[in-house]
C-alpha positions in Angstrom: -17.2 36.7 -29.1 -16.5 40.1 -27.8 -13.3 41.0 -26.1 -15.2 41.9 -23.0 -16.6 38.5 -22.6 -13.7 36.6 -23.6 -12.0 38.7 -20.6 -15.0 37.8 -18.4 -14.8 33.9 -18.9 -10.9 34.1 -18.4 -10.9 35.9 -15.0 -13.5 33.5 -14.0 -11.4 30.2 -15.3 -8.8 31.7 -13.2 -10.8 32.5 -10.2 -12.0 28.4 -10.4 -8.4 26.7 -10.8 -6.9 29.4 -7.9 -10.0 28.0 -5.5 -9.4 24.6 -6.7 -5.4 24.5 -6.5 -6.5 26.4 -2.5 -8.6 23.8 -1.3 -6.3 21.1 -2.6 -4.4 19.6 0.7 -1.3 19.7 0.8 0.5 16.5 1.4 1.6 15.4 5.1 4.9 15.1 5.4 6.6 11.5 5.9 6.6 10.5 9.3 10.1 9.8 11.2 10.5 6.1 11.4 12.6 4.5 13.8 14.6 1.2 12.5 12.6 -1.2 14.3 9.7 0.5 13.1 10.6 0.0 9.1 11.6 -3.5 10.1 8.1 -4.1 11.4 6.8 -3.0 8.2 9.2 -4.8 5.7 7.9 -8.4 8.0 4.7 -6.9 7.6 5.3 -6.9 3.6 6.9 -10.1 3.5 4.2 -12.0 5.7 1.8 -10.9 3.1 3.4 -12.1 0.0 4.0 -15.4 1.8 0.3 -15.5 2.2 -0.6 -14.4 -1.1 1.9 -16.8 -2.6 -0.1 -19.5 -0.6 -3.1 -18.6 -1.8 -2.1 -18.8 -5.4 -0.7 -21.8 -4.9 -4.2 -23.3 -3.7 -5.8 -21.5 -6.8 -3.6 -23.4 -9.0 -5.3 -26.7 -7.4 -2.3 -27.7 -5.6 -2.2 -30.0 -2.5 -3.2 -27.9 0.7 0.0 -29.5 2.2 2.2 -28.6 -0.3 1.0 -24.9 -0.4 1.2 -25.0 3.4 4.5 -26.2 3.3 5.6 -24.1 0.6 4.3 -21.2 3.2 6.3 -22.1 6.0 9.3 -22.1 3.8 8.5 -18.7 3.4 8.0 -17.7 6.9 11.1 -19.7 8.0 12.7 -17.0 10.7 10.1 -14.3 9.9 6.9 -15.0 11.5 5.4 -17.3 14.4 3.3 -20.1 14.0 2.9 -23.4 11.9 1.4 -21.3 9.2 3.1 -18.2 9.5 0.8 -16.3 11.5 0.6 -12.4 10.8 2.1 -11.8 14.1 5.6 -11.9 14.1 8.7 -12.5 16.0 10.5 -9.7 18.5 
């Protein structure tokens, strides 16, 4: 290849990773939570491990009351409900 080209393709791999890295977003910035607001969401987090938890436990083949009781063990203080409903307690 001749110099002039081998300049050539370089200005234009530059041009294409300068328009790419421009129309790259940038990220938002984390939102300002208040307390209750991260409490919600670690409920939230819990809630749904107790779920999936109970879920697993009925893929194993276990006893639908077992796994049901094993889920309101989980929920115990967290949620409302006999089987931990995804709405939770204020």
């Amino acid at each position: 290849m001749n110099a002039s080209l081998t300049a050539w393709l370089a200005a234009v791999a530059l041009t294409l990773a300068a328009g790419a890295a421009a129309a790259t977003p940038a990220p938002a910035a984390a939102p300002q939570l208040s307390e209750h607001v991260r409490q919600d969401i670690q409920r939230h987090r819990a809630m749904a491990v107790a779920h999936d938890n109970a879920a697993r436990c009925l893929e194993s083949g276990r006893n639908k009351d077992e796994c049901h009781e094993r889920l309101r063990a989980e929920c115990r203080g967290l949620a409302v409900g006999r089987y931990c409903g995804m709405r939770h307690q204020h």
